[in-house]
C-alpha positions in Angstrom: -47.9 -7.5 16.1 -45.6 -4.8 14.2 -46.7 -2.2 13.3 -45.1 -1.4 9.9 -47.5 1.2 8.6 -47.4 3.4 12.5 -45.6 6.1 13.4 -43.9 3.7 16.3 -43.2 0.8 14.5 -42.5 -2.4 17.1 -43.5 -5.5 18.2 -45.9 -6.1 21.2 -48.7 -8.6 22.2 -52.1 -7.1 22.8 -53.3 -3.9 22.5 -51.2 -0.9 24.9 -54.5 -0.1 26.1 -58.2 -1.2 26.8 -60.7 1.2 26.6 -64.0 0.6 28.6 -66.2 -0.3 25.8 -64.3 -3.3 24.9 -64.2 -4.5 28.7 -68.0 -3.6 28.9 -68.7 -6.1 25.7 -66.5 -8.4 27.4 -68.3 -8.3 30.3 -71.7 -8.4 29.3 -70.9 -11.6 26.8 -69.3 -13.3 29.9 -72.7 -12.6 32.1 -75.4 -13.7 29.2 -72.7 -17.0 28.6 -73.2 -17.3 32.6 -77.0 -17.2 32.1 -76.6 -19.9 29.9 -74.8 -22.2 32.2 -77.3 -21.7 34.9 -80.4 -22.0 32.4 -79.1 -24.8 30.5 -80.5 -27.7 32.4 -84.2 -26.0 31.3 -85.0 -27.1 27.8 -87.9 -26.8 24.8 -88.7 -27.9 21.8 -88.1 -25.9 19.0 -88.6 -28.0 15.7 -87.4 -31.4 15.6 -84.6 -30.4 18.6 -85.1 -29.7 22.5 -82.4 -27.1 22.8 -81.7 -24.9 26.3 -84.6 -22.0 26.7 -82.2 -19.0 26.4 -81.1 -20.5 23.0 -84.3 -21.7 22.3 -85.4 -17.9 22.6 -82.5 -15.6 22.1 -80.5 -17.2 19.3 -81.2 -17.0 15.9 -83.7 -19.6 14.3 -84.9 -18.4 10.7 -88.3 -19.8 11.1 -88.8 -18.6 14.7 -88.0 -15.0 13.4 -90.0 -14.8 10.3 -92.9 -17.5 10.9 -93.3 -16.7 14.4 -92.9 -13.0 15.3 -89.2 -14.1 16.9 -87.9 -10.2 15.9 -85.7 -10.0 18.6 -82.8 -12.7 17.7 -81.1 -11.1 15.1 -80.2 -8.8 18.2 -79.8 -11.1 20.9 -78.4 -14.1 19.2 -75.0 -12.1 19.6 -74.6 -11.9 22.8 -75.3 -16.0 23.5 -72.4 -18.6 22.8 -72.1 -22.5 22.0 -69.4 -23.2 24.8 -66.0 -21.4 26.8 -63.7 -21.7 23.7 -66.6 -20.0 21.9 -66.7 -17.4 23.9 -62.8 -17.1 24.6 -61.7 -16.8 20.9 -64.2 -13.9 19.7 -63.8 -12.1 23.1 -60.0 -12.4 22.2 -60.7 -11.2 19.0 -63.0 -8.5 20.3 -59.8 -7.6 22.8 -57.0 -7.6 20.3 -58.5 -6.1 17.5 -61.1 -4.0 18.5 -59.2 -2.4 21.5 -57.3 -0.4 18.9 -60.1 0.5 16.6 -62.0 1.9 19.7 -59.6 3.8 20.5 -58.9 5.5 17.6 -62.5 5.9 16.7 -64.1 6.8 20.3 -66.7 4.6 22.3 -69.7 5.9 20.5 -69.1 5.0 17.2 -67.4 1.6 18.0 -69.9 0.2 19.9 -72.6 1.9 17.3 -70.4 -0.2 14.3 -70.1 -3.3 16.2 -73.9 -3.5 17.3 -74.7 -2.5 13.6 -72.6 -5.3 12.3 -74.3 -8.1 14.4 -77.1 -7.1 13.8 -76.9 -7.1 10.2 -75.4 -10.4 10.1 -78.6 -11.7 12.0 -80.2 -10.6 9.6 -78.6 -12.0 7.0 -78.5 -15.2 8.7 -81.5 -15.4 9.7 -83.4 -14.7 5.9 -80.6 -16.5 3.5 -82.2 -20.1 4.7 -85.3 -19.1 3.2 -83.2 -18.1 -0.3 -81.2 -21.6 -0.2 -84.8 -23.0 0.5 -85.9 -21.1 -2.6 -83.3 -22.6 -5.2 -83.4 -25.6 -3.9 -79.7 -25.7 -1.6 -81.4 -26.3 1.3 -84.3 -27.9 3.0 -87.4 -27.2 5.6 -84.9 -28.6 8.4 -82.6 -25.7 7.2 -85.0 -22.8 8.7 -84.7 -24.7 11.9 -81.0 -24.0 12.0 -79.8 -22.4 15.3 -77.2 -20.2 15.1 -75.4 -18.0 18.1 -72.1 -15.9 19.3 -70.7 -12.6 18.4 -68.7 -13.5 15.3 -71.0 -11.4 12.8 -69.9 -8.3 15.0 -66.1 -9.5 15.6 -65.8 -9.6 11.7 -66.5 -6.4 11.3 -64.6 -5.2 13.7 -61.6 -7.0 12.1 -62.5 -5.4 8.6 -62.6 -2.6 10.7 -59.1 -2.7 12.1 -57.7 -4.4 8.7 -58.6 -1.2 6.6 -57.6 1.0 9.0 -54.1 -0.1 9.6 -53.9 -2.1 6.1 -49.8 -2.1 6.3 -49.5 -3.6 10.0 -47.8 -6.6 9.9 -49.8 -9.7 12.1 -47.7 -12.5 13.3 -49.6 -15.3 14.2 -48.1 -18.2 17.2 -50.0 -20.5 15.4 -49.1 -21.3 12.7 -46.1 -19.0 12.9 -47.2 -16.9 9.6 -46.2 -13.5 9.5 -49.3 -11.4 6.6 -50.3 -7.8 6.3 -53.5 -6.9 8.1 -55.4 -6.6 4.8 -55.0 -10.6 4.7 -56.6 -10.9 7.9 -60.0 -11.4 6.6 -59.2 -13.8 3.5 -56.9 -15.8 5.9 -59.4 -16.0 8.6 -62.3 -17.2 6.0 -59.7 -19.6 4.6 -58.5 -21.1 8.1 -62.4 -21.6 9.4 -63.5 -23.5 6.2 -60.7 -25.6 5.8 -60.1 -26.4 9.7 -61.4 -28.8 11.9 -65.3 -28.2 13.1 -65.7 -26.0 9.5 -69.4 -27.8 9.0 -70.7 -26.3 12.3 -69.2 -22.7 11.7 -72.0 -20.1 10.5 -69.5 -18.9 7.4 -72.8 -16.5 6.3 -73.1 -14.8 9.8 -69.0 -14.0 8.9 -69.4 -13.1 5.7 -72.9 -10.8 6.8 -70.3 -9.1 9.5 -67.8 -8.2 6.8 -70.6 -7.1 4.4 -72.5 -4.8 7.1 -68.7 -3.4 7.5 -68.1 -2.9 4.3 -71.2 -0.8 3.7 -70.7 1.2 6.7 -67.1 2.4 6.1 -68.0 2.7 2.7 -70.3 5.5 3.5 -67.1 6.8 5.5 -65.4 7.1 2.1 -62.6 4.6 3.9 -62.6 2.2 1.4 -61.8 4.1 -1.8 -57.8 2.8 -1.5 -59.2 -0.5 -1.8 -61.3 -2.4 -4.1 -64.3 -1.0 -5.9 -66.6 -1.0 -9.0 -64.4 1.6 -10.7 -61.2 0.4 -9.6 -62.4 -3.2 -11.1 -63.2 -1.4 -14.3 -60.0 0.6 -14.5 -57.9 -3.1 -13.8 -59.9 -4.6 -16.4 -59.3 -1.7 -18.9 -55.7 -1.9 -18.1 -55.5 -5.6 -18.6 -57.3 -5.8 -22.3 -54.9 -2.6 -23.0 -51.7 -5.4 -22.1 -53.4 -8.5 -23.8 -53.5 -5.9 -27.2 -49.9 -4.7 -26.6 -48.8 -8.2 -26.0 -51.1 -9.2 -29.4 -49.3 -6.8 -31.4 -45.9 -7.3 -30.3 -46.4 -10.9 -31.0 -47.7 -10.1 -34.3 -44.6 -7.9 -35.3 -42.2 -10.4 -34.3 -43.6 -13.5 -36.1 -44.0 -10.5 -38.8 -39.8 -10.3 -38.7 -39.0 -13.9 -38.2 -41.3 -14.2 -41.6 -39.3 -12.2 -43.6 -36.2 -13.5 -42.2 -36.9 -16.4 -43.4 -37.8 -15.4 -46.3 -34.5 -13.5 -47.1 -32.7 -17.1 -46.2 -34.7 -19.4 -48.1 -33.6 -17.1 -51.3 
């Protein structure tokens, strides 16, 4: 990455350090996904599927949580994952951006954010079957949805590091794009729906992370550079301000070709 917006611009792979939160998270997502590998030959029934008991008790299943007492998941679904490249990619994610963001904000309130964010996005997982269900989107076989991994967190730590460092420039090895950091969200939303495996992608635990995110560094006061309610207003103001201008300068010109054509024709 290059840092464009730092005081020591330059381009580097990885983080230059990381700090023992992030290698505790690591660690503790690698022993639960271990867990699962030695639990997984053990299955129940949950709804119409038989899935492995850890999943069948620690991830997140709508009707388990609100029709059975199931409180727990929007925790614990978090720290389970649905295979190895599942678990590589957000604990690469976890390491490259959150590395940086823990270090600049401490241990406490990074691991208090990223818990924070999970959580939240549990709970917005977890409950927004029950809206679909409501107007129609969805069906009964939509509360027995099972969804798992650390994503909801990792996109808030991503909004985390993209609002902190909005000028950094991110070079990706593939594809070889080079975007500002503020991209990184958009581009990561647009690259999960429109790749391959998009349909079995929870794209409301994401969008949960980046909410719970938002609302926490809100409170901050670190996203007032960035879009708001007032900000909106202000851009909409200024817009209807240059359609007038443009309305009037329009009119004054067709106002001038009029009588120029006037002073020809006699």
């Amino acid at each position: 990455m290059y840092g464009r917006g730092s005081q020591t611009p330059g381009f580097g792979f990885g983080p230059p350090v990381t700090p023992p939160i992030v290698k505790n998270l690591m660690i503790a997502n690698a022993v639960v996904f271990m867990l699962q590998y030695l639990f997984s030959g053990q299955g129940v029934q949950v709804g119409p599927r038989i899935v492995p008991v850890l999943e069948a008790s620690f991830a997140a299943w709508p009707a388990l949580v609100w029709q059975h007492g199931y409180l727990w998941q929007p925790f614990t679904y978090m720290w389970l994952h649905g295979g190895i490249w599942h678990l590589a990619m957000n604990m690469f994610m976890l390491w490259m951006f959150g590395s940086q963001v823990a270090l600049y904000w401490g241990a406490k309130r990074f691991v208090r954010y990223y818990l924070i964010c999970g959580f939240g996005a549990g709970l917005i997982i977890v409950t927004w079957p029950y809206i679909a269900l409501a107007f129609g989107m969805t069906s009964q076989a939509g509360l027995y949805t099972l969804t798992l991994g650390a994503s909801g967190a990792i996109y808030g730590v991503l909004l985390a590091y993209s609002l902190t460092w909005p000028d950094r420039t991110i070079m990706l090895i593939f594809p070889p794009v080079a975007f500002r950091a503020i991209w990184l969200i958009p581009g990561l939303f647009l690259l999960t729906m429109m790749g391959p495996g998009a349909g079995g992608i929870s794209h409301v635990g994401h969008l949960g992370g980046v909410l719970v995110g938002w609302i926490l560094m809100r409170r901050r006061g670190q996203t007032k550079q960035f879009l708001s309610v007032g900000q909106l207003r202000s851009r909409w103001h200024r817009y209807r301000m240059r359609q007038r201008l443009r309305a009037v300068r329009y009119e004054e010109s067709q106002k001038r070709k009029s009588h120029h054509d006037d002073k020809t024709l006699h």
